[in-house]
Structure formats: C-alpha cells, structure tokens
PDB file of N, CA, C, O and CB in Angstrom:
ATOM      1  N   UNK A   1      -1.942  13.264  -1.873  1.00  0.00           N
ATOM      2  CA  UNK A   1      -1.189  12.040  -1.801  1.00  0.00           C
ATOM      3  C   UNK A   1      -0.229  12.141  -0.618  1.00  0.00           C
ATOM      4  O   UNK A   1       0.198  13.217  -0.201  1.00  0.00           O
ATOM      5  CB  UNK A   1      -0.431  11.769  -3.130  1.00  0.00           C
ATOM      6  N   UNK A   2       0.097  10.892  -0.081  1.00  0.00           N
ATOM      7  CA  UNK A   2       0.650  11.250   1.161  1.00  0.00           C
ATOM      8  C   UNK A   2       1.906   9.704   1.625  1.00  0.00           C
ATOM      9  O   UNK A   2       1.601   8.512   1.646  1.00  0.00           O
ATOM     10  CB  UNK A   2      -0.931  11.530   2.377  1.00  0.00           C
ATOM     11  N   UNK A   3       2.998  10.201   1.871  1.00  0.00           N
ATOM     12  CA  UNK A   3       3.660   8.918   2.488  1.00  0.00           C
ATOM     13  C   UNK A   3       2.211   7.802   3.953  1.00  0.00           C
ATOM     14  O   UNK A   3       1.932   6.609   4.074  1.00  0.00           O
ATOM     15  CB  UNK A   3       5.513   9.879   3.560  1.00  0.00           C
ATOM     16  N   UNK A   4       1.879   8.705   4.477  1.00  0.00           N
ATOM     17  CA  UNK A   4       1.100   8.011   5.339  1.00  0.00           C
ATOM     18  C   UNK A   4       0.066   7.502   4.677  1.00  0.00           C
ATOM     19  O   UNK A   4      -0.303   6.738   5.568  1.00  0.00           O
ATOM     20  CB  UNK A   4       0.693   8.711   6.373  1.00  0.00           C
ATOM     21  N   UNK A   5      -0.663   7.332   3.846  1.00  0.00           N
ATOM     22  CA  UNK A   5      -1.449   6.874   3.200  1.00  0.00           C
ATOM     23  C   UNK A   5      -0.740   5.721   2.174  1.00  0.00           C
ATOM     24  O   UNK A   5      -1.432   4.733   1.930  1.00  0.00           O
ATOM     25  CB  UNK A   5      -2.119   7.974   2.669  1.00  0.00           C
ATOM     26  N   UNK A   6       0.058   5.770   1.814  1.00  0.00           N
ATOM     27  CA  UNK A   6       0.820   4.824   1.757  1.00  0.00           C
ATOM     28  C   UNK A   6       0.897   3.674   2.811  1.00  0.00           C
ATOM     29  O   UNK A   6       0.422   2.543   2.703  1.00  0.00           O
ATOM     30  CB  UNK A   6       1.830   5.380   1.622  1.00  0.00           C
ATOM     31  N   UNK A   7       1.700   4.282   4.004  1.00  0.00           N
ATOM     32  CA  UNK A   7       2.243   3.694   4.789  1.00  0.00           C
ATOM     33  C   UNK A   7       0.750   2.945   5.374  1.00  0.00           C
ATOM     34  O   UNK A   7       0.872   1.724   5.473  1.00  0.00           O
ATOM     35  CB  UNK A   7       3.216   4.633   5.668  1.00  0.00           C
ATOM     36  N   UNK A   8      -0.453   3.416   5.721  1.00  0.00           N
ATOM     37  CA  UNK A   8      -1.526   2.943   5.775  1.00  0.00           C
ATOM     38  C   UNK A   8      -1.941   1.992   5.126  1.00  0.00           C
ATOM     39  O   UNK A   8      -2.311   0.936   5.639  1.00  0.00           O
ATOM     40  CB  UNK A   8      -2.120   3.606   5.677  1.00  0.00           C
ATOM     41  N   UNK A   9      -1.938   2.257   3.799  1.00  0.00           N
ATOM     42  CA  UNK A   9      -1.913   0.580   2.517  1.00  0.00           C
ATOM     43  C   UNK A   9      -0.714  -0.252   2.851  1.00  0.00           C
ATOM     44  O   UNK A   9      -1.340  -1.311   2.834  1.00  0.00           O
ATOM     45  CB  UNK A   9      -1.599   0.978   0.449  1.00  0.00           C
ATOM     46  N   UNK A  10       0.047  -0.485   3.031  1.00  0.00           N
ATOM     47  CA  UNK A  10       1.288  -1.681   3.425  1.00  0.00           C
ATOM     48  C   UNK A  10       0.699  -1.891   4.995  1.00  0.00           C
ATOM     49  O   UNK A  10       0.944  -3.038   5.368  1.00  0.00           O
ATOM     50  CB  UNK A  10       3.357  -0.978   3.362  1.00  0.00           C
ATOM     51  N   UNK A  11       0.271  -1.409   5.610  1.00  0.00           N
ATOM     52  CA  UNK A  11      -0.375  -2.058   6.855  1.00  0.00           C
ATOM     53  C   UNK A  11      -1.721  -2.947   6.619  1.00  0.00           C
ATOM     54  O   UNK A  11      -1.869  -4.134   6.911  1.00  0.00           O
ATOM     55  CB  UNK A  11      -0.746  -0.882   7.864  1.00  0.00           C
ATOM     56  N   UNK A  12      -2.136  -2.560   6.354  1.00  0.00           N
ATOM     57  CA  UNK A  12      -3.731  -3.116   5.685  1.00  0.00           C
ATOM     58  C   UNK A  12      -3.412  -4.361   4.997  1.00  0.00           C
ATOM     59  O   UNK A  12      -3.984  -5.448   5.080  1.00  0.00           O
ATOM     60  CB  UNK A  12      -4.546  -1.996   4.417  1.00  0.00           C
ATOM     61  N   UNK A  13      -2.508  -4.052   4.378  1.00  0.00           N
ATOM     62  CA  UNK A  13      -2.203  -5.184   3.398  1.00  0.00           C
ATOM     63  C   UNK A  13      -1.959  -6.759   3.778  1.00  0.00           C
ATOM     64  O   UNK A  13      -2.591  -7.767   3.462  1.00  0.00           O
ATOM     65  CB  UNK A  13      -1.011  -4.768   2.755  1.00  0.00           C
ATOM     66  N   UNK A  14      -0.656  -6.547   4.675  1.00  0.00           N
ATOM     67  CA  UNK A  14       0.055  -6.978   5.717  1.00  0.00           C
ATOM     68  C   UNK A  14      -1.052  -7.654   6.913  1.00  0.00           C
ATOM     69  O   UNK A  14      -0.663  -8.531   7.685  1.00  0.00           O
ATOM     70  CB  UNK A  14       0.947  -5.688   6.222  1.00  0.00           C
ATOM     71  N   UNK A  15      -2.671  -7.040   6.945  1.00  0.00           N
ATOM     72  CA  UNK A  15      -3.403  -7.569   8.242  1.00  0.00           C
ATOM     73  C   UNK A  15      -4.561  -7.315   7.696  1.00  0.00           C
ATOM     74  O   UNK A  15      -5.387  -7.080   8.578  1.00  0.00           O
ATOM     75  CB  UNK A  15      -3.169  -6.898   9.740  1.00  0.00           C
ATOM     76  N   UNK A  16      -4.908  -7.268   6.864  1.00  0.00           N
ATOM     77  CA  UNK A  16      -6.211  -7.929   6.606  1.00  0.00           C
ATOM     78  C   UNK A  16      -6.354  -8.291   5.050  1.00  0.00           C
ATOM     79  O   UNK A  16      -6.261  -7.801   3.924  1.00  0.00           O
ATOM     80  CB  UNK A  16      -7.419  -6.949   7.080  1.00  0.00           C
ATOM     81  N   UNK A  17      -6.713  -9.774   5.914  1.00  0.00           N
ATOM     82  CA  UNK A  17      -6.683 -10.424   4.364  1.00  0.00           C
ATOM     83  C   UNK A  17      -7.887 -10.931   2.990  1.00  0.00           C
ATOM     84  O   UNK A  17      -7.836 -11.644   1.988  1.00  0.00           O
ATOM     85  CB  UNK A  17      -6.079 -11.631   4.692  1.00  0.00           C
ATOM     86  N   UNK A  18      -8.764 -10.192   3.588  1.00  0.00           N
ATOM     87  CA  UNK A  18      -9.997  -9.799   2.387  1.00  0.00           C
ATOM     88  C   UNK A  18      -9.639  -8.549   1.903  1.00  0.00           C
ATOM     89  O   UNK A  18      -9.988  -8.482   0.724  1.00  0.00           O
ATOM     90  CB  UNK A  18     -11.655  -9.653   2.946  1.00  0.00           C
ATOM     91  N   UNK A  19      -9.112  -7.550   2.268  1.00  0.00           N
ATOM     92  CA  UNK A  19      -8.367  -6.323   1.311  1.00  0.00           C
ATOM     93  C   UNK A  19      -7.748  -6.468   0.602  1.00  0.00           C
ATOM     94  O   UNK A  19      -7.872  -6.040  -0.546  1.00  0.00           O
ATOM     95  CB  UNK A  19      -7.689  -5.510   1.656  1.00  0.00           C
ATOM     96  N   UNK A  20      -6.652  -7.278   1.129  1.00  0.00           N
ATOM     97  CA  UNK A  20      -5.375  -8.002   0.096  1.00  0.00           C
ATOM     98  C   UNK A  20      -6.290  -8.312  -1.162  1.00  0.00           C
ATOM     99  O   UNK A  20      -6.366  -7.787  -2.273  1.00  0.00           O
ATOM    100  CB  UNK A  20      -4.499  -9.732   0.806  1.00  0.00           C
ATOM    101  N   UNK A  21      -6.967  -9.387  -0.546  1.00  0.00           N
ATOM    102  CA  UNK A  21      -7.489 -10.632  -1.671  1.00  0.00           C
ATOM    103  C   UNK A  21      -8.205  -9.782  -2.536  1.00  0.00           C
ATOM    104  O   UNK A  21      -8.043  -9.865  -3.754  1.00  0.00           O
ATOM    105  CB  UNK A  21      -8.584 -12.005  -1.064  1.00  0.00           C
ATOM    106  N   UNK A  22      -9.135  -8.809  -1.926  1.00  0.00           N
ATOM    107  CA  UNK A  22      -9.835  -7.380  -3.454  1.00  0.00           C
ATOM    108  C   UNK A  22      -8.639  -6.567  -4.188  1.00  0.00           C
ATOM    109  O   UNK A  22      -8.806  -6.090  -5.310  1.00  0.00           O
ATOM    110  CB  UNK A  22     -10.994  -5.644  -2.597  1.00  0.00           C
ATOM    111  N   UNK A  23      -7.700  -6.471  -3.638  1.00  0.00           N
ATOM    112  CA  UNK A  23      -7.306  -5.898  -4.022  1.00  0.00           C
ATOM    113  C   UNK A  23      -6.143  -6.357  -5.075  1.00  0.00           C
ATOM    114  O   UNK A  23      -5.867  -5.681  -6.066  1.00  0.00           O
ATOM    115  CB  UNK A  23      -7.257  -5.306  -3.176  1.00  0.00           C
ATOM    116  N   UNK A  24      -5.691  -7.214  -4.844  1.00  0.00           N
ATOM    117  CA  UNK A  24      -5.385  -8.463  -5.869  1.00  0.00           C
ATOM    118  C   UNK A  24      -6.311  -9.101  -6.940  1.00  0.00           C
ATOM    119  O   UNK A  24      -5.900  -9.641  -7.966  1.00  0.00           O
ATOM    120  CB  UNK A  24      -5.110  -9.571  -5.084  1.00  0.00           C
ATOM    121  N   UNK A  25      -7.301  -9.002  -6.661  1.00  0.00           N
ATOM    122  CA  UNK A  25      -8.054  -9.624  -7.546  1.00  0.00           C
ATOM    123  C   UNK A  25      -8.830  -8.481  -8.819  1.00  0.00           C
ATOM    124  O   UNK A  25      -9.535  -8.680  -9.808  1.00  0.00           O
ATOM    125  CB  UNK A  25      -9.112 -10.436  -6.578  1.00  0.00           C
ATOM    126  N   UNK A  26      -8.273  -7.290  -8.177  1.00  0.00           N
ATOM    127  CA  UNK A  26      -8.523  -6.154  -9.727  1.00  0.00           C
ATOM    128  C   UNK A  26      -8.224  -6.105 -11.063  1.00  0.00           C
ATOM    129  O   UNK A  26      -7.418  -5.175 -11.101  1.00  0.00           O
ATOM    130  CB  UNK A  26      -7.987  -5.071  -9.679  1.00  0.00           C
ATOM    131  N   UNK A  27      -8.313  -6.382 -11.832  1.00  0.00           N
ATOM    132  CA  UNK A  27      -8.235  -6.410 -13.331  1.00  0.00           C
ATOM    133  C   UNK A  27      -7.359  -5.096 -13.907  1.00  0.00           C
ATOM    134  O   UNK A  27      -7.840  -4.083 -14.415  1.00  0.00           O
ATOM    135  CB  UNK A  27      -9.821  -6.396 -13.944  1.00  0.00           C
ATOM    136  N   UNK A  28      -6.148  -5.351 -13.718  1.00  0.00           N
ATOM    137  CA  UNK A  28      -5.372  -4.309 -14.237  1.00  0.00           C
ATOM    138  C   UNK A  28      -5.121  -3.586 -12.787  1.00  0.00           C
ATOM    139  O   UNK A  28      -5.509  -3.809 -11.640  1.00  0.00           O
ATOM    140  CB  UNK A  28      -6.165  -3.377 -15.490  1.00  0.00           C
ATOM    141  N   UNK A  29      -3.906  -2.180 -13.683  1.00  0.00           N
ATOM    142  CA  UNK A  29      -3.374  -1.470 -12.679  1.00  0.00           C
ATOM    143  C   UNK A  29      -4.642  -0.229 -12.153  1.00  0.00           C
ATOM    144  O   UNK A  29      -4.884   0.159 -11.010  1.00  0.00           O
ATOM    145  CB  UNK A  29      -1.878  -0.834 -13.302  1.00  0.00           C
ATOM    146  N   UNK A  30      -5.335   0.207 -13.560  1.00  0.00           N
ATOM    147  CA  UNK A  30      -6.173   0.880 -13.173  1.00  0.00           C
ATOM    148  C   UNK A  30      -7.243   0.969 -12.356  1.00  0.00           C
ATOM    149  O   UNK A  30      -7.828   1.886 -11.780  1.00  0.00           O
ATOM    150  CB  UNK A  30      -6.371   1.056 -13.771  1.00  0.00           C
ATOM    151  N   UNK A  31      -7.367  -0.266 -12.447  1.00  0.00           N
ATOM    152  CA  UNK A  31      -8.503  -0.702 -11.567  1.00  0.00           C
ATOM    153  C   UNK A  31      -8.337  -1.029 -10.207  1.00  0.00           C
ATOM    154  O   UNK A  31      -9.208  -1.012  -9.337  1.00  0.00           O
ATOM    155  CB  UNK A  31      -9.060  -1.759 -12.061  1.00  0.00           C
ATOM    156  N   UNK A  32      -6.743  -1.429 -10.054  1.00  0.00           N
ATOM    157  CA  UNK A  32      -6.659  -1.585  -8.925  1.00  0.00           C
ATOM    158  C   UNK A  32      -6.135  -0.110  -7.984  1.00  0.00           C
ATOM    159  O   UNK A  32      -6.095  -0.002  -6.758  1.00  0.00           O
ATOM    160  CB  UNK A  32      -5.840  -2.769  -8.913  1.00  0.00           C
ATOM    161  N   UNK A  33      -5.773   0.912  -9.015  1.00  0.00           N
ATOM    162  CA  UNK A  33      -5.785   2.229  -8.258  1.00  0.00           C
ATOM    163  C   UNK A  33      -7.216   3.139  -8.091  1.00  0.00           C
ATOM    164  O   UNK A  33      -7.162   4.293  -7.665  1.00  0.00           O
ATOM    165  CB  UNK A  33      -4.744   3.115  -9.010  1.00  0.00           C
ATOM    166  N   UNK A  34      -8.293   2.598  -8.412  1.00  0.00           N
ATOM    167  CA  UNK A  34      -9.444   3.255  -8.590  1.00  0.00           C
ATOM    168  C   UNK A  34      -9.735   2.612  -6.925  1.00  0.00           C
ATOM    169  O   UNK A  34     -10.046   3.232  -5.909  1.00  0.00           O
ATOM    170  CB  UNK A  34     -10.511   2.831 -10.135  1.00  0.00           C
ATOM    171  N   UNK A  35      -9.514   1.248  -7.114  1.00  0.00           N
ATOM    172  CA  UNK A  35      -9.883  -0.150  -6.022  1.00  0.00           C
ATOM    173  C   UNK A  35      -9.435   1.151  -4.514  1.00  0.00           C
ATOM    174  O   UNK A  35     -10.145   1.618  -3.624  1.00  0.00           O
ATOM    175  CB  UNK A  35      -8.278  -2.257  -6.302  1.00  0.00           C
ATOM    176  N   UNK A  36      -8.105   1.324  -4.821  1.00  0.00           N
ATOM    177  CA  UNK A  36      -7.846   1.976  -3.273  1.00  0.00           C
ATOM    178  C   UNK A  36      -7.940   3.142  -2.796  1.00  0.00           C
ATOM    179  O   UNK A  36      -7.863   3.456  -1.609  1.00  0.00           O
ATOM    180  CB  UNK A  36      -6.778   1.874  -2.862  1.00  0.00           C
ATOM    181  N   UNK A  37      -8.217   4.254  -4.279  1.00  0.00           N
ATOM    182  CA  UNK A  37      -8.869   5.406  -4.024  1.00  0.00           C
ATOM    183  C   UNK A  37     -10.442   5.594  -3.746  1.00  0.00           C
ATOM    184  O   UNK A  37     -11.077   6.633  -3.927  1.00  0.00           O
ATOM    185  CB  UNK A  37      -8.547   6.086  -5.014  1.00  0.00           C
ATOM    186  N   UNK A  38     -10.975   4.269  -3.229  1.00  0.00           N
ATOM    187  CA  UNK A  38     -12.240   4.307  -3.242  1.00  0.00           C
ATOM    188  C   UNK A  38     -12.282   3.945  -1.858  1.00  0.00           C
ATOM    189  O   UNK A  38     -13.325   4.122  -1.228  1.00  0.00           O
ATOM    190  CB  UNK A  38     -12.963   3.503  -4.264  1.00  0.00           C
ATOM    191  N   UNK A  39     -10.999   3.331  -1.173  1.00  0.00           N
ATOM    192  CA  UNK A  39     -10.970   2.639   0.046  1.00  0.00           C
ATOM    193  C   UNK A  39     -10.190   3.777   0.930  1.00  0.00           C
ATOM    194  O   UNK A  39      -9.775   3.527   2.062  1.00  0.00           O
ATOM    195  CB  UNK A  39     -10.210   1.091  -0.073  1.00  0.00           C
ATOM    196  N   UNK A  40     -10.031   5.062   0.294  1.00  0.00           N
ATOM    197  CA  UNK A  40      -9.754   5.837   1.231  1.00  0.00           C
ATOM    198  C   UNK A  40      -8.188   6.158   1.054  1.00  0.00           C
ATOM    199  O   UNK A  40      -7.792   7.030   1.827  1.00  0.00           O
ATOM    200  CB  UNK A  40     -10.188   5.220   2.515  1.00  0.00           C
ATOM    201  N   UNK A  41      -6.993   5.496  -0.018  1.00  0.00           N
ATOM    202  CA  UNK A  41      -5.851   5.717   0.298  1.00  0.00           C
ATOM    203  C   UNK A  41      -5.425   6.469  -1.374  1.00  0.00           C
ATOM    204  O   UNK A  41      -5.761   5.973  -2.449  1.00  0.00           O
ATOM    205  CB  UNK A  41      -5.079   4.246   0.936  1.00  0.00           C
ATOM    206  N   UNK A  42      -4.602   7.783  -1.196  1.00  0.00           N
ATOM    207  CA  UNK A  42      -4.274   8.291  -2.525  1.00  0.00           C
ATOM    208  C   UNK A  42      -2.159   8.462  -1.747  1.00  0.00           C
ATOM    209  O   UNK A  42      -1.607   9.018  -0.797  1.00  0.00           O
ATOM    210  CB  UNK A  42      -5.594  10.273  -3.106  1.00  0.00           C
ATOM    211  N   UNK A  43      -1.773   7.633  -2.859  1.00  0.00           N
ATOM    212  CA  UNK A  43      -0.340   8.162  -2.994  1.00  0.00           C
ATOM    213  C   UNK A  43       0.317   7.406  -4.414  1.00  0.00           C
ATOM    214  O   UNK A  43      -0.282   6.777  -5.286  1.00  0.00           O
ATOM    215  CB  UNK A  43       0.616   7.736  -1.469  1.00  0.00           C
ATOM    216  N   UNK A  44       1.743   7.717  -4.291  1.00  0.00           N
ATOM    217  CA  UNK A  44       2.202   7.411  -5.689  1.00  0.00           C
ATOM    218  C   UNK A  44       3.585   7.181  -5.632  1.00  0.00           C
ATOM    219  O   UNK A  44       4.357   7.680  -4.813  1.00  0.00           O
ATOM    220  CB  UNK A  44       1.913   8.503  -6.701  1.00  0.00           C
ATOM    221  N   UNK A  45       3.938   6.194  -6.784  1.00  0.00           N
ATOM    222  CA  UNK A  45       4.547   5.172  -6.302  1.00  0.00           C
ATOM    223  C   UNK A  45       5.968   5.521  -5.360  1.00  0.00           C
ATOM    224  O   UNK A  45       6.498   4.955  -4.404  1.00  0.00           O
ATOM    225  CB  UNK A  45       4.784   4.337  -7.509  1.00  0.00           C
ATOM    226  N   UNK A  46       6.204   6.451  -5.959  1.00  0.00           N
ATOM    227  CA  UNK A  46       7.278   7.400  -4.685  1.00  0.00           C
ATOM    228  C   UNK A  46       6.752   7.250  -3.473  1.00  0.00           C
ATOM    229  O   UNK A  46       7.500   6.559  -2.780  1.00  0.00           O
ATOM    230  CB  UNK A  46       7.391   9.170  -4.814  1.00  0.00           C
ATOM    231  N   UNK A  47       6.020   7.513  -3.045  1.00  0.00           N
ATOM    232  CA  UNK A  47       5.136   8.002  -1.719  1.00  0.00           C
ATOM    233  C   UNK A  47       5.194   6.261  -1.235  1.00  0.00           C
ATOM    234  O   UNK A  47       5.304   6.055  -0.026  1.00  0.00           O
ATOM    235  CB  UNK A  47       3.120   8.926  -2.109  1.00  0.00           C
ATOM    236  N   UNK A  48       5.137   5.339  -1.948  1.00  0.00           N
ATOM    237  CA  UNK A  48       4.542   3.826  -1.568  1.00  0.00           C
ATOM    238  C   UNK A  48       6.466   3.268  -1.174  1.00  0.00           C
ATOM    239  O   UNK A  48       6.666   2.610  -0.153  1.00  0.00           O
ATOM    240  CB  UNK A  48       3.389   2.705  -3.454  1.00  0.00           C
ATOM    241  N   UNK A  49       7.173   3.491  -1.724  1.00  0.00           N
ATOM    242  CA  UNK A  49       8.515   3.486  -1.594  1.00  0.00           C
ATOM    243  C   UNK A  49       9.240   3.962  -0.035  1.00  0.00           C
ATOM    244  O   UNK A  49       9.959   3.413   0.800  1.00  0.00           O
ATOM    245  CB  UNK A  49       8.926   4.390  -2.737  1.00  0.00           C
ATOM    246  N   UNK A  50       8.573   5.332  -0.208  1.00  0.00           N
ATOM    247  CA  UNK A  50       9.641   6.189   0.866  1.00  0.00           C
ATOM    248  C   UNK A  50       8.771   5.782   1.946  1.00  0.00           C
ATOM    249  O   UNK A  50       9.142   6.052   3.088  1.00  0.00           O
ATOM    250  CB  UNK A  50       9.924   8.112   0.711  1.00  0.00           C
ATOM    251  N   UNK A  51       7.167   4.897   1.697  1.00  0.00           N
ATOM    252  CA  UNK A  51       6.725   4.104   2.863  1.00  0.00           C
ATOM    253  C   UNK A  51       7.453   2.787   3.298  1.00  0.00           C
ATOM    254  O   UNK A  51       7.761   2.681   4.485  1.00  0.00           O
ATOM    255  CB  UNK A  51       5.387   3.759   2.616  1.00  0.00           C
ATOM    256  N   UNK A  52       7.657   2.093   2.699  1.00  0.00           N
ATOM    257  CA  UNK A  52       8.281   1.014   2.408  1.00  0.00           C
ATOM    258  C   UNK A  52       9.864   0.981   3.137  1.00  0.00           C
ATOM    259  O   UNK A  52      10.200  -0.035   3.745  1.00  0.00           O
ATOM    260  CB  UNK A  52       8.244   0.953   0.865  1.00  0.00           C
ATOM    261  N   UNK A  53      10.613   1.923   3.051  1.00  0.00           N
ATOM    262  CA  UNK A  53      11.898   2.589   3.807  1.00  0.00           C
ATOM    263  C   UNK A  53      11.185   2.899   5.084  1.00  0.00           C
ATOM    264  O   UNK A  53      11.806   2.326   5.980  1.00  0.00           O
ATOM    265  CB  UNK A  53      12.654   4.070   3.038  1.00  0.00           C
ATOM    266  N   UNK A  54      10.331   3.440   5.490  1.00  0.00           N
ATOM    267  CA  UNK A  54      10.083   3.679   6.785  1.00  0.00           C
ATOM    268  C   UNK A  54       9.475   2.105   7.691  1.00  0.00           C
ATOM    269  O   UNK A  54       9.594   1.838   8.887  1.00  0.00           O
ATOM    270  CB  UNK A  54       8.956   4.994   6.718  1.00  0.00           C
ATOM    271  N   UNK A  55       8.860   1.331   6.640  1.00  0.00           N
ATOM    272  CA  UNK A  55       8.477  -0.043   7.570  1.00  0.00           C
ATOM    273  C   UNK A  55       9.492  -0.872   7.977  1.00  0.00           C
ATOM    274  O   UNK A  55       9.384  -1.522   9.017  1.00  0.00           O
ATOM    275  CB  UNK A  55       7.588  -1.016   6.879  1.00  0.00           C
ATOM    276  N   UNK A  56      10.850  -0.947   7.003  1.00  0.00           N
ATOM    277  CA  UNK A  56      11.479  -1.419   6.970  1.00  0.00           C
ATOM    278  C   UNK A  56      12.438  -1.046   8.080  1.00  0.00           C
ATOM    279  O   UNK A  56      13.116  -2.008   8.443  1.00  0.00           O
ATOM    280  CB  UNK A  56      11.617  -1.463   5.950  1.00  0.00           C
ATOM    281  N   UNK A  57      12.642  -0.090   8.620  1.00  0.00           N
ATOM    282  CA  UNK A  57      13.103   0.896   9.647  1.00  0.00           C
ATOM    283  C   UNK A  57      12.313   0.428  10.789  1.00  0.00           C
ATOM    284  O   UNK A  57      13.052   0.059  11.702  1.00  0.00           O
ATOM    285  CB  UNK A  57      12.856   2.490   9.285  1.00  0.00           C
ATOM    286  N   UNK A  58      10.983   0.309  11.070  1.00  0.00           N
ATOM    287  CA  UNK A  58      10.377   0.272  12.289  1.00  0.00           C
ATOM    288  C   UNK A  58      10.421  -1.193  12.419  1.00  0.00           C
ATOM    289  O   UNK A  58      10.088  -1.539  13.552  1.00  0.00           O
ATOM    290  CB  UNK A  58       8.970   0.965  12.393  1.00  0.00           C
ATOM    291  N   UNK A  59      10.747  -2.253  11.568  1.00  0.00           N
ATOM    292  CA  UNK A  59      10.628  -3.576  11.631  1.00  0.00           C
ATOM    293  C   UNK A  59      12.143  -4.153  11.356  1.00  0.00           C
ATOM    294  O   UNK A  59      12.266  -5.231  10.774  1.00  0.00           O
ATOM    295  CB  UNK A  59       9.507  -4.053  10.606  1.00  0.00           C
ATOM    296  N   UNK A  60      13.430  -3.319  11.841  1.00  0.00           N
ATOM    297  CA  UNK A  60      14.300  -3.345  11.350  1.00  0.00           C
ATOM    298  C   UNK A  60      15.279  -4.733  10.396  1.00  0.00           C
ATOM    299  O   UNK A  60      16.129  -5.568  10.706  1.00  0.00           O
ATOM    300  CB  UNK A  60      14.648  -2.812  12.276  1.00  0.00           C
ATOM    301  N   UNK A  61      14.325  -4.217   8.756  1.00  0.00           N
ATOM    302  CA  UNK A  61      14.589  -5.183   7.928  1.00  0.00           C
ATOM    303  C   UNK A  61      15.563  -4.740   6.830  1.00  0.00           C
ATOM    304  O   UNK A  61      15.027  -3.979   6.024  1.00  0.00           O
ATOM    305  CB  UNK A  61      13.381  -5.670   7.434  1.00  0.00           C
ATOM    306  N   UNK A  62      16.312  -4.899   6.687  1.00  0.00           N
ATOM    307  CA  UNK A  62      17.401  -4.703   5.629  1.00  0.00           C
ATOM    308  C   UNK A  62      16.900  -5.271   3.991  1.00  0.00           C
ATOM    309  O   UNK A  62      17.071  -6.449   3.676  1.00  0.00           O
ATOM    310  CB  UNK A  62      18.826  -5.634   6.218  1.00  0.00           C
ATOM    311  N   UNK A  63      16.377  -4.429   3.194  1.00  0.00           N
ATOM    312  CA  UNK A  63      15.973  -4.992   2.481  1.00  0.00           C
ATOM    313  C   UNK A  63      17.129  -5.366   1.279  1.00  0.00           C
ATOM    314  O   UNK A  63      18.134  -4.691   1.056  1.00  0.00           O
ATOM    315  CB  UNK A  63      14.880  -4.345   2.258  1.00  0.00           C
ATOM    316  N   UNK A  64      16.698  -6.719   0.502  1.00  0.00           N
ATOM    317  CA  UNK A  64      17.594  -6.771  -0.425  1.00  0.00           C
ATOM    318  C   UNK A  64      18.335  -6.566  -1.690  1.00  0.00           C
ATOM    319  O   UNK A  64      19.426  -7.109  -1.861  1.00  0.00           O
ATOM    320  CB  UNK A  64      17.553  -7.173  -0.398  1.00  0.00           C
TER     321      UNK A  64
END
C-alpha cells in the first residue's frame, strides 16, 4: 500500500471520467475496493488522506 498509489487514484479520478463513473457505480465498499485493486491501486484510507494533504499542497487549496 502506498501514499502514491493513492495519490495516483485522486488523479485518475479527477481526469478520467469512465473510471470515476466504474468506480462509482460499484455496489458497496467492497466491491468498490476489489474495483481498484484490480485497476492496479492498493492503499488505505490513511494512505488516501496523507494523499489528499499532498494535492492539496501542489494545488494550493486550503481545505475546509
């Protein structure tokens, strides 16, 4: 599991929007963590966070 793999899913997310839309459209949480360990990305929800602090930093957004 990895902050960059994280940080990789909030990019993806953010720019392409048939990933989003599969990935939204999963039936539950499980499914939607199976959804992105199948697409190549393993982290946790820490890891998706301390990504989230770093986008917010390179896009300098003050979050609320």
């Amino acid at each position: 599991m990895s902050v960059d793999s994280a940080k990789a899913y909030i990019e993806r997310m953010r720019s392409d929007e048939s990933f989003r839309h599969q990935v939204n459209a999963c039936d539950g949480e499980d499914a939607s963590w199976q959804y992105l360990r199948e697409n190549g990305f393993a982290f946790s929800v820490n890891e998706f966070k301390q990504a989230q602090d770093l986008i917010y930093q390179e896009y300098g957004i003050t979050p609320l």
